[in-house]
SENU-934599 format. One record per residue: residue number from 1; x negated, y negated, z negated of N, C-alpha, C, O in turn. Coordinates in Angstrom, 1 decimal, decimal comma, padded with zeros to 4 digits. Atoms other than C-alpha are relative to their C-alpha. Last residue first. Layout:
N
 num     nx     ny     nz    cax    cay    caz     cx     cy     cz     ox     oy     oz
 NUM      X      Y      Z      X      Y      Z      X      Y      Z      X      Y      Z
...
END
This chain:
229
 num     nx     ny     nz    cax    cay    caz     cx     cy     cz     ox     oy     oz
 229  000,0 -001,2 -000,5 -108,0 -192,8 -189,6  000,9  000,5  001,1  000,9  001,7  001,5
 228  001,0 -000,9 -001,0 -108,5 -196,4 -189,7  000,0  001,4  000,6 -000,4  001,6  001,7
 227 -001,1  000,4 -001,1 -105,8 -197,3 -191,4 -001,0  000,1  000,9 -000,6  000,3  002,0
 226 -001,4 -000,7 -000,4 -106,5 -195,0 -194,1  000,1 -000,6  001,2  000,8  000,0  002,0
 225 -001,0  000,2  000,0 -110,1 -196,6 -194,2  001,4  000,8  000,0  001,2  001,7  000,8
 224 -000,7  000,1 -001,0 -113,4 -195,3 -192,9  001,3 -000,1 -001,2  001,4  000,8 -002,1
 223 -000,7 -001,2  000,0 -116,3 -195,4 -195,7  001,3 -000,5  000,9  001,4 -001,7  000,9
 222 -001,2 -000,4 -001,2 -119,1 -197,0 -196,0  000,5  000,8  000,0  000,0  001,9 -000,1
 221 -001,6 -001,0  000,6 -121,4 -197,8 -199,4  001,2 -000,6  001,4  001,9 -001,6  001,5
 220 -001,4 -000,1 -000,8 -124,5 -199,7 -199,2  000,9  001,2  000,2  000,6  002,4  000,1
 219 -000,5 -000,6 -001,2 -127,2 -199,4 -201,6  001,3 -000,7  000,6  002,1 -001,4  000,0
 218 -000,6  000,3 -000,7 -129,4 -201,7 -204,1  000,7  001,2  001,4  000,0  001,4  002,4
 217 -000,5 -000,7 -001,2 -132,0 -200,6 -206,2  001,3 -000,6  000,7  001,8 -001,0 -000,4
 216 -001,2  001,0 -000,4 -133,9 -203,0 -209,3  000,0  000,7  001,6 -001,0  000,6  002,3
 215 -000,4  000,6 -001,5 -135,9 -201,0 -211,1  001,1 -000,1  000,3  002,1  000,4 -000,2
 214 -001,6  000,8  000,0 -137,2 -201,0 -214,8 -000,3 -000,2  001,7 -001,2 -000,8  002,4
 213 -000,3 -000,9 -000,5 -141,0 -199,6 -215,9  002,4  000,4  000,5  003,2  001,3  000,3
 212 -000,7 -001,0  001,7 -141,6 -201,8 -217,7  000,3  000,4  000,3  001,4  000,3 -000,2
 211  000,9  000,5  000,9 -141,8 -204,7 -214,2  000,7  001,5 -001,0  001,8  002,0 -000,9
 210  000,2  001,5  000,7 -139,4 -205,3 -211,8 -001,0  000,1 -001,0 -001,3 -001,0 -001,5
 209  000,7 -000,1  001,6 -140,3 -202,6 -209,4  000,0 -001,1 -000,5 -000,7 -002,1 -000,1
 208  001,0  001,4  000,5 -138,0 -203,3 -206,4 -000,5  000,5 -001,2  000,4  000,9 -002,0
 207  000,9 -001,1  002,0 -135,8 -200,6 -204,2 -001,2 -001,6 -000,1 -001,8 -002,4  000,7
 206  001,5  000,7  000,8 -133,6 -202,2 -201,2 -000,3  000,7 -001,5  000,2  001,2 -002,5
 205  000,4  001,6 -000,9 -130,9 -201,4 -198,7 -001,4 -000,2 -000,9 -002,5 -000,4 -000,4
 204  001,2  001,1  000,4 -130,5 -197,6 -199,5  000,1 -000,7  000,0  000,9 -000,5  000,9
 203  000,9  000,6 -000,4 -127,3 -196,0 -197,5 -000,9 -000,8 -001,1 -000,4 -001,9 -001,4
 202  001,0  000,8  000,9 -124,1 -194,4 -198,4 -001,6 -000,1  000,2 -002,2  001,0 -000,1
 201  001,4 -000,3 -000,2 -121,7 -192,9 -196,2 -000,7 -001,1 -000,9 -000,4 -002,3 -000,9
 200  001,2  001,1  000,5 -118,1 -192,3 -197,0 -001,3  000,0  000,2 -001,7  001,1 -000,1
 199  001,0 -000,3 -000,9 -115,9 -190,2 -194,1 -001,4 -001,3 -000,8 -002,2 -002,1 -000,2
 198  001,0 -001,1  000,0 -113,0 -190,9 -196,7 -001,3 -000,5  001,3 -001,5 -001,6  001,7
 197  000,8  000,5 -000,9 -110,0 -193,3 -197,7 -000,6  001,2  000,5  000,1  002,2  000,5
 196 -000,6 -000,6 -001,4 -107,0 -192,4 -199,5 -000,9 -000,8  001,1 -000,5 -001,6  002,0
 195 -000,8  001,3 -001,0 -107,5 -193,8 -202,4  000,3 -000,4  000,8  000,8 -001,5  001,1
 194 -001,4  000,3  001,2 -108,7 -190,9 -204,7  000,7 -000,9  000,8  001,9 -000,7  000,9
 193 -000,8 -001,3 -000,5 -111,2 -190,1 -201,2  001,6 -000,3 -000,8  002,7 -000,4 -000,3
 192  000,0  000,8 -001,7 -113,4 -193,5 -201,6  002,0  000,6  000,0  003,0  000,0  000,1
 191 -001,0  001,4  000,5 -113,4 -192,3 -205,8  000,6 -000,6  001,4  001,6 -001,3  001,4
 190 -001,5 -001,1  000,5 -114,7 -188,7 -204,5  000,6 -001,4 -000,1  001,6 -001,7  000,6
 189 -000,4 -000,6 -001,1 -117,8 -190,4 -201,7  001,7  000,7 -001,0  002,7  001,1 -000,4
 188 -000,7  000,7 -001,1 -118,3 -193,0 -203,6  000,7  000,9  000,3  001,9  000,9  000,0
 187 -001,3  000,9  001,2 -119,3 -190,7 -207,4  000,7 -000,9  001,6  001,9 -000,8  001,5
 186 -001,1 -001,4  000,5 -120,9 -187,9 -205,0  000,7 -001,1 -000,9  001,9 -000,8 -001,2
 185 -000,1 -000,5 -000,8 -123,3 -191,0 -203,0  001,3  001,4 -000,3  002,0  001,9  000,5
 184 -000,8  001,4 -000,2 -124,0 -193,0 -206,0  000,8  000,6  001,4  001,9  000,0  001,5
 183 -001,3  000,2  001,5 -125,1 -190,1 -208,4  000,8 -000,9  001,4  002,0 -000,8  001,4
 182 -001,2 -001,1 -000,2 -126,8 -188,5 -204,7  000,5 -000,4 -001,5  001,1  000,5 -002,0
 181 -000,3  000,4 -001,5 -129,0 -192,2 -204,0  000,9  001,3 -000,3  002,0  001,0  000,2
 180 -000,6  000,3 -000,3 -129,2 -192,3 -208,0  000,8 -000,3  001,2  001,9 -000,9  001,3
 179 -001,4 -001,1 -000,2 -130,9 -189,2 -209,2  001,3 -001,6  000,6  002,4 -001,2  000,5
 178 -000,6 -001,1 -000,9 -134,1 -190,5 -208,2  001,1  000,5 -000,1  001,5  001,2  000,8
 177  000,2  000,2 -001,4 -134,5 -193,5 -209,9  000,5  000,9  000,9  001,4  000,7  001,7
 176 -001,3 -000,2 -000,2 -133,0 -192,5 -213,6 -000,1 -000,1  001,3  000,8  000,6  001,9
 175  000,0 -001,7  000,5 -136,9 -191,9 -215,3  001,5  000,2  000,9  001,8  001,4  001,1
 174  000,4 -000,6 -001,5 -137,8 -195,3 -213,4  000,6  001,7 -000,3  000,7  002,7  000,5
 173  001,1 -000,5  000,7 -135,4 -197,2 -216,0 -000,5  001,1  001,3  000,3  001,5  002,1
 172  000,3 -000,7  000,7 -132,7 -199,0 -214,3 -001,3  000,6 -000,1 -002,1  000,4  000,8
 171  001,0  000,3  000,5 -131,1 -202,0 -212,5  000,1  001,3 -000,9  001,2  001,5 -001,5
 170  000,2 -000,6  001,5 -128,4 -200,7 -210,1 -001,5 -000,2 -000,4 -002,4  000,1  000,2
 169  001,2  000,5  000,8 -126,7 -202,8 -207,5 -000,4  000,8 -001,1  000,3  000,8 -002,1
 168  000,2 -000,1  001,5 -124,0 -201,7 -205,3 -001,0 -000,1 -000,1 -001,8  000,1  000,8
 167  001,3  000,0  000,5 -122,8 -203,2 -202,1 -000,1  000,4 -001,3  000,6 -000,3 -002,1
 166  000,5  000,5  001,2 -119,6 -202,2 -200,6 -001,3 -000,1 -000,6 -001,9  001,0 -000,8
 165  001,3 -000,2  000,0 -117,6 -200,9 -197,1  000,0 -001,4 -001,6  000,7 -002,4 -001,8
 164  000,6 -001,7 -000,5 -114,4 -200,6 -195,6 -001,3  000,0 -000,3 -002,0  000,4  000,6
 163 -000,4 -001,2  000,0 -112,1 -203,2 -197,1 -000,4  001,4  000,7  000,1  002,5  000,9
 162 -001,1  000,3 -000,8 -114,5 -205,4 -198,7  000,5  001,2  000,7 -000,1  002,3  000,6
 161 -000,8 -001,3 -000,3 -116,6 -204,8 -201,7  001,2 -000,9  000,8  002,0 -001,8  000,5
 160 -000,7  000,5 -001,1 -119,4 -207,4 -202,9  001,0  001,3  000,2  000,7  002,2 -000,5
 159  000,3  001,2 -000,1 -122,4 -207,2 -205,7  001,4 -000,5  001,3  001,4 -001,7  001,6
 158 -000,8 -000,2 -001,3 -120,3 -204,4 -207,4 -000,4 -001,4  000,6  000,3 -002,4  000,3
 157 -001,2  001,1 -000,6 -122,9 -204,1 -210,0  000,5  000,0  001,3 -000,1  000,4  002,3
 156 -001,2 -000,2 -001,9 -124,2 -201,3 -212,0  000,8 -001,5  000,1  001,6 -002,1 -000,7
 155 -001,3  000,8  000,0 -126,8 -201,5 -215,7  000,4  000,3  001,7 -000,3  000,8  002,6
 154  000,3  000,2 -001,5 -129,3 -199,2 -217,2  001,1 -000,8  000,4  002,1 -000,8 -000,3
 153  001,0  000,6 -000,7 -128,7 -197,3 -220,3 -000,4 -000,4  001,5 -000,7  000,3  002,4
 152  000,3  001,1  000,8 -126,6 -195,7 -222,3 -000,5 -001,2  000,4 -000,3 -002,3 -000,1
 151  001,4  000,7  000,2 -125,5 -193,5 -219,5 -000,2 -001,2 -001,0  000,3 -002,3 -000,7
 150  001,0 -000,9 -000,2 -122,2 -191,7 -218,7 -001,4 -000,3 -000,7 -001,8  000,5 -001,5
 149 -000,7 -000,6  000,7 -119,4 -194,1 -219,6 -000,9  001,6  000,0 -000,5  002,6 -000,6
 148 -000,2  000,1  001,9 -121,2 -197,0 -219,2  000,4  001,5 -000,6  000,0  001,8 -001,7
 147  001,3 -000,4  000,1 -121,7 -195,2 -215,2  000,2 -000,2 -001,8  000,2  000,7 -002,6
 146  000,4 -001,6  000,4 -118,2 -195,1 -215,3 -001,2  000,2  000,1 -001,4  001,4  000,2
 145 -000,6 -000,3  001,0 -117,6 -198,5 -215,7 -000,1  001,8  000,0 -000,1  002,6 -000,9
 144  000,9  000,9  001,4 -120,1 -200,0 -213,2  000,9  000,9 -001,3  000,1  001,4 -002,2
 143  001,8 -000,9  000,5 -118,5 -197,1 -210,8 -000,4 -000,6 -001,0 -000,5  000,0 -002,0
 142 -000,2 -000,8  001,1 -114,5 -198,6 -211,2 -001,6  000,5 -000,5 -002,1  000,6 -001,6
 141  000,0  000,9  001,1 -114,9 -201,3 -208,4 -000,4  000,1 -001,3 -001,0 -000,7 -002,1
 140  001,6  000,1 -000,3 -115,3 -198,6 -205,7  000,0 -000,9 -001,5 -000,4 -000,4 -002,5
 139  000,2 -000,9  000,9 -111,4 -198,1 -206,9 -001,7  000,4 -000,2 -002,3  001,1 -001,1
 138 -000,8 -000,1  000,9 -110,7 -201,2 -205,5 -000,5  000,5 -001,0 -000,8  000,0 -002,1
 137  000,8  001,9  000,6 -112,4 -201,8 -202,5  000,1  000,5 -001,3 -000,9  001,2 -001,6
 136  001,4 -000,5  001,0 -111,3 -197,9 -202,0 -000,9 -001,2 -000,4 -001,9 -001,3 -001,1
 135  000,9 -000,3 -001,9 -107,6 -199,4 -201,7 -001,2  000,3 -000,8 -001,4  000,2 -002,0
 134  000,6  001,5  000,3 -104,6 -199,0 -204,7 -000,8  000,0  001,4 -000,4  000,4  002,5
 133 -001,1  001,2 -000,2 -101,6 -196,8 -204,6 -001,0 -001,1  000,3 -000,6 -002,3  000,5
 132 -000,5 -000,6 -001,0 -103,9 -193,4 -205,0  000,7 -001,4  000,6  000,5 -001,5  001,8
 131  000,9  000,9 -001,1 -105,7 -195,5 -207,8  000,7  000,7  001,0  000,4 -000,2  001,7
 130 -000,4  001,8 -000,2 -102,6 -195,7 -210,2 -001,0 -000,1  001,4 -000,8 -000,8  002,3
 129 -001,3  000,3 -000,4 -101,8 -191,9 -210,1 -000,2 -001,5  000,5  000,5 -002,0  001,3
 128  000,3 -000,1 -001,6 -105,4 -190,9 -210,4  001,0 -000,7  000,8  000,9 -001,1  001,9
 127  000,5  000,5 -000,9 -105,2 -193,1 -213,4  000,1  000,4  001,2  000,2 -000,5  002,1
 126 -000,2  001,7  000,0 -102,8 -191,9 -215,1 -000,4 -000,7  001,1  000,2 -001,1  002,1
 125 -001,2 -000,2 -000,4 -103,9 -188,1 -215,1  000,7 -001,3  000,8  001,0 -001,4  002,0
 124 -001,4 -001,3  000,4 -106,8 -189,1 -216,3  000,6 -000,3  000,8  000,3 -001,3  001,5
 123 -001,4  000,8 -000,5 -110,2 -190,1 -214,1  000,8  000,8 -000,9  000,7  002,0 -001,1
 122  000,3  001,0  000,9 -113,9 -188,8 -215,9  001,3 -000,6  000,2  001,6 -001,4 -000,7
 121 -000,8 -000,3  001,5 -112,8 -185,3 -214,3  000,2 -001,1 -001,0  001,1 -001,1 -001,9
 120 -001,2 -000,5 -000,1 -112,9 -186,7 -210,5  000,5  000,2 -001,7  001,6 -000,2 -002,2
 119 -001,2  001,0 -000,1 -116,0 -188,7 -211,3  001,3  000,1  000,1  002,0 -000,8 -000,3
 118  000,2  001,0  000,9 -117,9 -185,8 -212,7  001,2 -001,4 -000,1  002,0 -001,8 -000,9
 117 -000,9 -000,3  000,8 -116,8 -183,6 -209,7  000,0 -001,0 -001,3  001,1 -001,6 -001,6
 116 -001,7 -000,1  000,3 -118,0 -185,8 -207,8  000,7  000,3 -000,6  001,7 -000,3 -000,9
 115 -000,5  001,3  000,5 -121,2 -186,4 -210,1  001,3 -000,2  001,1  002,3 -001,0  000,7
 114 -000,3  000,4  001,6 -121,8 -182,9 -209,7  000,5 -000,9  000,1  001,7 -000,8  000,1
 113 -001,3 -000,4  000,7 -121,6 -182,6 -206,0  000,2  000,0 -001,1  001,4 -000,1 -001,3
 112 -000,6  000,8 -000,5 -124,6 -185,4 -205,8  001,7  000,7  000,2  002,7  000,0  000,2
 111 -000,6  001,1  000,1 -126,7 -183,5 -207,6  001,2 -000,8  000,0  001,8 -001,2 -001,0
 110 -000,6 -000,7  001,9 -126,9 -180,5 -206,7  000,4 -000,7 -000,5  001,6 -000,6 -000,9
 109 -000,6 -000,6 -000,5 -128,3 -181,6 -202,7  001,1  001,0 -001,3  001,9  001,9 -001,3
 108 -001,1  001,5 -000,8 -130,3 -184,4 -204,4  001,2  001,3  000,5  002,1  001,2 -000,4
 107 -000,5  001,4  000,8 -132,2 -181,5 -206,3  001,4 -000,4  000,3  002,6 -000,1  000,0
 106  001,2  000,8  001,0 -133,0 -178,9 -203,5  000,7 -001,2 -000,9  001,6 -001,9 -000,4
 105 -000,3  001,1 -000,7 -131,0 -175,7 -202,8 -000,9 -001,7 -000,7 -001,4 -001,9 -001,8
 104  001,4  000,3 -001,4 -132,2 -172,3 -203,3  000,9 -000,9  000,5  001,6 -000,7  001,5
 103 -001,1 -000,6 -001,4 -128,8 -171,0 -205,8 -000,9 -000,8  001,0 -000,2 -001,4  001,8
 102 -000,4 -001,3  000,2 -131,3 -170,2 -209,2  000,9 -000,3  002,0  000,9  000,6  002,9
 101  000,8 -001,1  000,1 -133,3 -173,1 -208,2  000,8  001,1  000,2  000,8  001,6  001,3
 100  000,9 -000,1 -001,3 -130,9 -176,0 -208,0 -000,6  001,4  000,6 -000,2  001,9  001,7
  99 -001,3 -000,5 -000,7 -129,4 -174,4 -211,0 -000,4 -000,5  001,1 -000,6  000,4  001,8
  98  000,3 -001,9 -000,3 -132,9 -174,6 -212,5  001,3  000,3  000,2  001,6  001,4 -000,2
  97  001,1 -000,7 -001,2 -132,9 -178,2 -211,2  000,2  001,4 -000,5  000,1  002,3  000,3
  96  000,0  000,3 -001,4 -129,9 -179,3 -212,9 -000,7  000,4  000,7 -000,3  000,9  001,8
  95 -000,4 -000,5 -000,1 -131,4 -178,1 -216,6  001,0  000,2  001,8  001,2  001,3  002,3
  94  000,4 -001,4 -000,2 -133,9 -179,9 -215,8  000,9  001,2  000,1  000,8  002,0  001,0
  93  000,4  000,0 -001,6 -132,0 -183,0 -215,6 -000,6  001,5  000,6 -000,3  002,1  001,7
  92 -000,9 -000,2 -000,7 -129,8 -182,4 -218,6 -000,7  000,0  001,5 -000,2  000,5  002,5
  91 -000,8 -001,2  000,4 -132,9 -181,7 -220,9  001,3  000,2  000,8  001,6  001,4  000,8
  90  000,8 -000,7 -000,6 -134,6 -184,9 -219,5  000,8  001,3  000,0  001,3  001,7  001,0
  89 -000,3 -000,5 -001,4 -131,7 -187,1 -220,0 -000,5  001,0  000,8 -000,1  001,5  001,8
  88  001,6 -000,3 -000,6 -131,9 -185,9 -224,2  000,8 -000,6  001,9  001,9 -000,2  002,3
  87  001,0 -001,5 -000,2 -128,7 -186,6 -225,7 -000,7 -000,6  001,1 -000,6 -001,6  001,8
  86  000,5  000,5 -000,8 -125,8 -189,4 -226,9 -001,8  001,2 -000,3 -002,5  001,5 -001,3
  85  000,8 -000,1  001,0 -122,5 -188,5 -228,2 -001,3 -000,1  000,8 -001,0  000,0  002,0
  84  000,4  000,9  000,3 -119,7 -189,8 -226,6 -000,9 -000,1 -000,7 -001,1 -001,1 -001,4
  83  000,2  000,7 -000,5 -118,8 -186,5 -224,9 -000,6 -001,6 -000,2 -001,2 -002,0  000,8
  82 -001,1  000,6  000,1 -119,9 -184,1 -227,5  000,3 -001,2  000,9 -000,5 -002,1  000,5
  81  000,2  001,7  000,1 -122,8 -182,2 -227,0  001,6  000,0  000,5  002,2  000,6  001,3
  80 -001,2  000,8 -000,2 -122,3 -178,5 -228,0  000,0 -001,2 -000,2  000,2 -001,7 -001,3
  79 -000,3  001,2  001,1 -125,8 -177,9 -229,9  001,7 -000,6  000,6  002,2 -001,6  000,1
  78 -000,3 -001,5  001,3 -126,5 -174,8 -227,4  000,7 -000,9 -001,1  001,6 -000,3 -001,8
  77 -001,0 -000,6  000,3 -127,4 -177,5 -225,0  001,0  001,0 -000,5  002,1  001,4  000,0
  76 -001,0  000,9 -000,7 -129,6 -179,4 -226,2  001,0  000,1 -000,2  001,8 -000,3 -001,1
  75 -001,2  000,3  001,7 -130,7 -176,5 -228,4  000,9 -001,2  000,4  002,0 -001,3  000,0
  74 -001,5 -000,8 -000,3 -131,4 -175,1 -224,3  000,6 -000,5 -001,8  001,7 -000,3 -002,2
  73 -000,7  000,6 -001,2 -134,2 -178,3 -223,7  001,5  001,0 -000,2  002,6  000,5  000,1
  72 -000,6  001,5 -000,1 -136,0 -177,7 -226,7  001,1 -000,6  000,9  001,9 -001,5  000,6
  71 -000,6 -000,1  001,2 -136,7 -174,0 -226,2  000,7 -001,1 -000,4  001,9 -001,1 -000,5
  70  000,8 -000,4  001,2 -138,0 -174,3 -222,8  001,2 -000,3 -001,2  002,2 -001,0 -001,1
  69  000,7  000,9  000,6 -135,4 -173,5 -220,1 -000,8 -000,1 -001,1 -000,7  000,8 -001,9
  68  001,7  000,6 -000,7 -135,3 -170,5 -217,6 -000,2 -001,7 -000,8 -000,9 -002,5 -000,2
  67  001,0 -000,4  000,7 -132,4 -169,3 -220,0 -001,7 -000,4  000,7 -002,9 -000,4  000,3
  66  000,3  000,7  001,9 -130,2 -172,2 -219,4 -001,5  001,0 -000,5 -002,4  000,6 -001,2
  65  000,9  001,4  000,0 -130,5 -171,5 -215,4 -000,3 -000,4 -001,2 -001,2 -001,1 -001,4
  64  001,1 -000,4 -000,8 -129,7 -167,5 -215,6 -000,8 -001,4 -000,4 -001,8 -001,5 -001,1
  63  000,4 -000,1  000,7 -126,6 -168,7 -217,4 -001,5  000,7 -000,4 -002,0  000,9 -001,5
  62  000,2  001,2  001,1 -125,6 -170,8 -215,3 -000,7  000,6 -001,1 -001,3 -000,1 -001,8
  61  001,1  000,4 -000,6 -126,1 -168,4 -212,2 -000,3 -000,9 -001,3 -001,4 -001,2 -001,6
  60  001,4 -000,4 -000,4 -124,3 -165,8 -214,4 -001,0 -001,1  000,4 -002,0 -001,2 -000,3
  59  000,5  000,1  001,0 -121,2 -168,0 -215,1 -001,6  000,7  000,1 -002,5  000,0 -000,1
  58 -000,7 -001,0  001,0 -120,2 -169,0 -211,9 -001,2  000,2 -001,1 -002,3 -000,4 -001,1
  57  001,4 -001,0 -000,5 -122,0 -170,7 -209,0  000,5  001,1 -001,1  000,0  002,2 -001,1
  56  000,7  000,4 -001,3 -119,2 -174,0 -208,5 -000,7  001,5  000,7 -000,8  001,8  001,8
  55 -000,7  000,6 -001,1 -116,9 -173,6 -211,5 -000,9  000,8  001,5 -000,7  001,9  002,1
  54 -000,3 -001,4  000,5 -119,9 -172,3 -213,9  001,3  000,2  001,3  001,2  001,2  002,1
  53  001,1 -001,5 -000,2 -122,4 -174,9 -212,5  001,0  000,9 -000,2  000,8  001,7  000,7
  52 -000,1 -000,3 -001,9 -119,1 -177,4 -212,9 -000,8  000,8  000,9 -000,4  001,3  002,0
  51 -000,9  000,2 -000,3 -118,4 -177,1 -216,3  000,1  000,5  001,6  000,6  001,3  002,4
  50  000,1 -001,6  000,0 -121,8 -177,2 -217,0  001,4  001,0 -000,1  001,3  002,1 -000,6
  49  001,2 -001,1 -000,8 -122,6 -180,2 -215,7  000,6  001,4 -000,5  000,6  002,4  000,3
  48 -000,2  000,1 -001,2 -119,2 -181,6 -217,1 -000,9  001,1  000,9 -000,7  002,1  001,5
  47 -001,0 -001,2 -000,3 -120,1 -180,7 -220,7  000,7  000,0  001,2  001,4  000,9  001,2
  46  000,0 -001,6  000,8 -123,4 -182,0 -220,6  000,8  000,9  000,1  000,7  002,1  000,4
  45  001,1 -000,9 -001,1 -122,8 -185,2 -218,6 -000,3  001,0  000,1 -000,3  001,6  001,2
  44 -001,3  000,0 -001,2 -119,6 -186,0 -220,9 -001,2  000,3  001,2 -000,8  001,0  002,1
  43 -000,5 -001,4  000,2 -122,7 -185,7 -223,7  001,4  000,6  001,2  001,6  001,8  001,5
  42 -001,2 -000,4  001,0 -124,0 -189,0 -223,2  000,8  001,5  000,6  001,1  001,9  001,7
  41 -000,8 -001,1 -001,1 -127,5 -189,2 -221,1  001,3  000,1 -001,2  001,0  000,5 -002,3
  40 -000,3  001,4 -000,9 -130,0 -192,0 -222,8  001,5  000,4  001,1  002,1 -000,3  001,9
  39 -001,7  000,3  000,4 -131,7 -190,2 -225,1  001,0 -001,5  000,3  001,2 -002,7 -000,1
  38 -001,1 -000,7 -001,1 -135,1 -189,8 -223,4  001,7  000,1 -000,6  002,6  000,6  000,0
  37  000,0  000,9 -001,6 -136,9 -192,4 -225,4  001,1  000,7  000,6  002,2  000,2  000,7
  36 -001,1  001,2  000,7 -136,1 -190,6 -228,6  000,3 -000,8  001,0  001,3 -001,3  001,3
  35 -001,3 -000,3 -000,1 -137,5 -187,5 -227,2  000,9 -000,9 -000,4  002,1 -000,7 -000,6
  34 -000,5 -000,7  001,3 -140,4 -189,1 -225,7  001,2  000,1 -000,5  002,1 -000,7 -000,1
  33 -000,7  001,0  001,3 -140,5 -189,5 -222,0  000,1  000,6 -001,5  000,4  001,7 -001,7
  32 -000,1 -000,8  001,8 -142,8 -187,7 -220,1  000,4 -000,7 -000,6 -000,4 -001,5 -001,1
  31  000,7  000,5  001,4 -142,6 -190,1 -216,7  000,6  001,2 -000,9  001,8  001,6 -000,9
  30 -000,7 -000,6  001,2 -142,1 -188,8 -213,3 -000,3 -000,6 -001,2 -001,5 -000,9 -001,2
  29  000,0 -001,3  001,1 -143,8 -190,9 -211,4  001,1  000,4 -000,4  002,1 -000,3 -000,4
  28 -001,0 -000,2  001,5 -142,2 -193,7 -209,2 -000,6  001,5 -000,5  000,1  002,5 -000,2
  27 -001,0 -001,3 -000,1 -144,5 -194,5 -205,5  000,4 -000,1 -001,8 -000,1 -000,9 -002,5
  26  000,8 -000,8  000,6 -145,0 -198,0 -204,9  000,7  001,5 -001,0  001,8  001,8 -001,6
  25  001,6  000,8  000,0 -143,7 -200,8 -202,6 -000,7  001,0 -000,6 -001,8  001,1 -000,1
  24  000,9  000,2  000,9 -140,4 -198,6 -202,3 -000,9 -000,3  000,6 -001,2  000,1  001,7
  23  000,0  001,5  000,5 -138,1 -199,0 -199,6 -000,6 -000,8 -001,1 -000,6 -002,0 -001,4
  22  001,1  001,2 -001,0 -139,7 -196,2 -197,5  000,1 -001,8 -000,7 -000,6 -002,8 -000,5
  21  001,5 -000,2  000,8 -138,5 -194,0 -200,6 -000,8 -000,8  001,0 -001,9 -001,2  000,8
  20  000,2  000,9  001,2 -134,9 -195,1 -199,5 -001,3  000,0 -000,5 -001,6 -001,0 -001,1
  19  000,1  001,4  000,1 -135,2 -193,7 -196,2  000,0 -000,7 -000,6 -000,4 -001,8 -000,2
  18  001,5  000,0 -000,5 -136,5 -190,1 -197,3 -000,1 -001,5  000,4 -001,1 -002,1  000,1
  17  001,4  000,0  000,8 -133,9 -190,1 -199,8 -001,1 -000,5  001,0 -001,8 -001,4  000,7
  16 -000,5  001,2  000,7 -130,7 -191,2 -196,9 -001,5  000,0 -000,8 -002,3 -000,8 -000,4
  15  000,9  001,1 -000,7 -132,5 -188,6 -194,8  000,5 -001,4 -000,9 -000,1 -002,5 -000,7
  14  001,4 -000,1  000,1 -132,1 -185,7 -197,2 -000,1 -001,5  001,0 -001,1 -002,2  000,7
  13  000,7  000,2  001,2 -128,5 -186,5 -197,8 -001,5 -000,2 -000,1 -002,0 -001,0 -000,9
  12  000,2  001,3 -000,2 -128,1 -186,6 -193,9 -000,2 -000,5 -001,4 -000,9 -001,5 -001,6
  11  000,9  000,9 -000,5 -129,5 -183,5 -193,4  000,0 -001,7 -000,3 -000,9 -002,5 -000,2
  10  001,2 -000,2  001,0 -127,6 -181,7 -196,3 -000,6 -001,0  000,5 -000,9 -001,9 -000,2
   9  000,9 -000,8 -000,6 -124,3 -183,4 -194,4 -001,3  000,4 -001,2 -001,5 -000,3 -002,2
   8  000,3 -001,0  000,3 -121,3 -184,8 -196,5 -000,6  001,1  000,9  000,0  002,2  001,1
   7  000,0 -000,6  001,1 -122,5 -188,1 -196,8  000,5  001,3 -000,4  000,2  001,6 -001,6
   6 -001,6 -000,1  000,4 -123,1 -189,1 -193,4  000,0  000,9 -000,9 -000,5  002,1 -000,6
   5 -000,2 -001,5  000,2 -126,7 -190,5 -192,8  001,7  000,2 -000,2  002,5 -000,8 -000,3
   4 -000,6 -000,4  001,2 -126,6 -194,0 -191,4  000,2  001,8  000,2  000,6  002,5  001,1
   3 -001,0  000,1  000,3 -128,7 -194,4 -188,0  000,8  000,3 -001,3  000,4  001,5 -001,5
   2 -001,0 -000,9 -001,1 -132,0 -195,7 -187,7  001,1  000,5 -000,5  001,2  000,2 -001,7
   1 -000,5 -000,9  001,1 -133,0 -199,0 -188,7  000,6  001,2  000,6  001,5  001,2  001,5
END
C-alpha cells in the first residue's frame, strides 16, 4: 500500500481519490437525478457554501459562479434556503464546481475546505468550548451527527476510534460518492484540530456496490495527538 496522503497537500488529496477509485469493483456514473430524487442536501449546505465562496474568493467569483448556472439550479439558490429545509444536491454540487472553475482548482480540492468551514460553523459557541477539553476520539464521534445535520440521506458510523486514529463507514447513494473522501477529509481534519490534535490524514480502506444504486465506503482517519506533538 503506498504511503498515506497528508490532508493538507493538493497532491496528497488527489492521491487519496486516485486510491480510493482502485477500491471500486466498478466505475460510479454520474446519475441525472430527478428533481425530487435530488432533494437530499438541507439548506445549512446552501447558506454555508456560499458563505464561504464569498469568505474564501469574494463576492465576484461567487457571483461569476451563480451566473454560469442553468436557470433551475440559481432559483435554488435565489429562493434563500433555509437551514432545515431540504433542496436540490445537484444544484449545490454544481454550483461548487463553477467556483472550482471560476478559481482553476479541481473539485475534491473545493470541496474539502468547505466542509471545514461547514463543520467549524455547524459547532456553537458551547460546544467549541466543550470539545477543546475533550480528545479527537471524541469529537471524531460527532461526524454521524453532523452529516444528519447536512443530508437527508445516507447513513455514518464510527466503526472504532482510538486515541490517534478512526474508522468511518458511510452507506450512500452513488450521486454522494465522490464528494465523500474531501467531506470526510475537511470535516476530520477541522473537528481533529477543535481538540487540540492535527496533522489529520484520511485514507480509503474499502468501496462496495451494494446494490440500487447504494454504497458501502469505509476510510481511516489519522491524526497526531497533543501528546504527540
Amino acid at each position: 500500500m503506498p504511503p498515506r496522503p497528508h490532508s493538507r497537500t493538493p497532491e496528497g488529496l488527489r492521491a487519496l481519490v486516485r486510491a480510493g477509485a482502485r477500491h471500486s469493483s466498478a466505475s460510479i456514473a454520474s446519475p441525472s437525478l430527478a428533481i425530487a430524487a435530488d432533494r437530499i442536501a438541507r439548506g445549512a449546505n446552501f447558506q454555508l457554501a456560499a458563505s464561504w465562496a464569498i469568505e474564501s474568493y469574494g463576492m465576484p467569483t461567487w457571483q461569476r459562479a451563480l451566473a454560469s448556472l442553468s436557470l433551475t439550479d440559481r432559483r435554488e439558490w435565489e429562493g434563500e434556503p433555509v437551514p432545515i429545509g431540504v433542496y436540490r444536491f445537484g444544484a449545490l454540487r454544481r454550483a461548487v464546481q463553477a467556483v472550482a472553475q471560476q478559481v482553476d482548482r479541481p473539485e475534491d480540492e473545493v470541496v474539502a475546505p468547505l466542509y471545514a468551514y461547514v463543520a467549524s460553523r455547524q459547532l456553537s459557541t458551547m460546544q467549541r468550548l466543550v470539545l477543546r477539553v475533550t480528545t479527537p476520539a471524541f469529537v471524531v464521534s460527532k461526524v454521524p451527527a453532523l452529516w444528519r445535520g447536512l443530508f437527508t440521506i445516507g447513513a455514518v458510523r464510527i466503526e472504532k476510534a482510538t486515541t490517534d486514529s478512526a474508522r468511518m463507514r458511510f452507506t450512500v447513494p452513488g450521486c454522494l460518492v465522490d464528494w465523500l473522501a474531501p467531506f470526510c477529509l475537511g470535516t476530520s481534519t477541522q473537528v481533529v484540530e477543535l481538540a487540540g490534535g492535527g496533522g489529520a490524514t484520511v485514507w480509503e480502506a474499502e468501496r462496495r456496490a451494494l446494490g440500487a444504486d447504494t454504497w458501502d465506503v469505509s476510510f481511516t482517519v489519522d491524526w497526531r495527538s497533543e501528546l504527540d506533538a
